[in-house]
N, C-alpha and C positions, 0 to 999 in steps of 0.2 A: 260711205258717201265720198269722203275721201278718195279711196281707191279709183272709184266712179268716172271722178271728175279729173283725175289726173291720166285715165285713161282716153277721154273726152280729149284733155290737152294734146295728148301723145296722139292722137288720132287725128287733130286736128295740124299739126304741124306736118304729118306723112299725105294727107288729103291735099295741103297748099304746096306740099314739093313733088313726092313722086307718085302718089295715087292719084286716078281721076276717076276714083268712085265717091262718092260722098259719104264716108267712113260718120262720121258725126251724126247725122241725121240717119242712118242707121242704128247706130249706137242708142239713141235718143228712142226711137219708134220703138225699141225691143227695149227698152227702160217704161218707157211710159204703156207700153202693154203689160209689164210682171208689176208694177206699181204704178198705182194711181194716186198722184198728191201733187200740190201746187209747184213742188219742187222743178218738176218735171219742163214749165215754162220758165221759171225763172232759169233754169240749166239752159234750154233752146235758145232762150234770146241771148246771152252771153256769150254761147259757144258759137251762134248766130254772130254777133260782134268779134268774135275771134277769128271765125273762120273769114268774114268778110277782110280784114285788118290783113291777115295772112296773105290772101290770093290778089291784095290789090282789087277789089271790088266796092263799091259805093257801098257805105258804112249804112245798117240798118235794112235792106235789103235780103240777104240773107235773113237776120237775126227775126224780121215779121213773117217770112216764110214756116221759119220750122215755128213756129208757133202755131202757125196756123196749119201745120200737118201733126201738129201733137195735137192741137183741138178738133182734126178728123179721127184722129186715132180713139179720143175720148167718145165723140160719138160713136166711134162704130165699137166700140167694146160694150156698149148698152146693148146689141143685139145681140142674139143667139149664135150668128157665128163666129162669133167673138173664141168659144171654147177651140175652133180648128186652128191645127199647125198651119195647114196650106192656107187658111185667109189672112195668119201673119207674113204668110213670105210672097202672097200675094200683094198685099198691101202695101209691104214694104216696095215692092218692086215696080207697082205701080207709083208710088210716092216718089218713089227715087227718080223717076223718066218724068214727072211734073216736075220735078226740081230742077232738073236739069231744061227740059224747057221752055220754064219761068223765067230761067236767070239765061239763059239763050237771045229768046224775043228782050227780056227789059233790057240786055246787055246791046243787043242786035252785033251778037256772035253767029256762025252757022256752024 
């Protein structure tokens, strides 16, 4: 857990300088698909607060997002295709352009 979370940090300081993929909510969605436990939203919402605090974005914004794409992830791991590779990087990849966006329109960035 440890390791986890400090990877989360490190991903989350290369996200706010020189990435502009959303390394964290990556991170998170392939966490919260190989384990399912409560941990998984308290991690989102903090690194949610982190990552917002980093990039200069309104504080808590971020942090209800990934919460609310870990609690899509939880729904849809209830179904059957749940088991495929391609519905996680599907997922992901559609998660990730909602995120993007999300924080677009509430930013009214283009």
């Amino acid at each position: 857990m440890r390791f986890f979370t400090s990877l989360l940090i490190i991903a989350a300081f290369l996200q706010s300088t020189i990435f502009p993929v959303d390394l964290v909510l990556m991170l998170l969605i392939i966490r919260a698909y190989l384990v399912m436990d409560s941990t998984n939203f308290h991690l989102a919402f903090g690194m949610g607060i982190l990552t917002s605090f980093l990039s200069y974005t309104p504080l808590g914004l971020q942090s209800l997002l990934n919460v609310f794409y870990i609690y899509l992830v939880y729904i849809l791991l209830k179904s059957r295709l749940s088991k495929n590779l391609f519905a996680l990087i599907s997922l992901t990849i559609i998660l990730l352009f909602l995120n993007y966006l999300t924080t677009s329109l509430m930013l009214n960035q283009s």
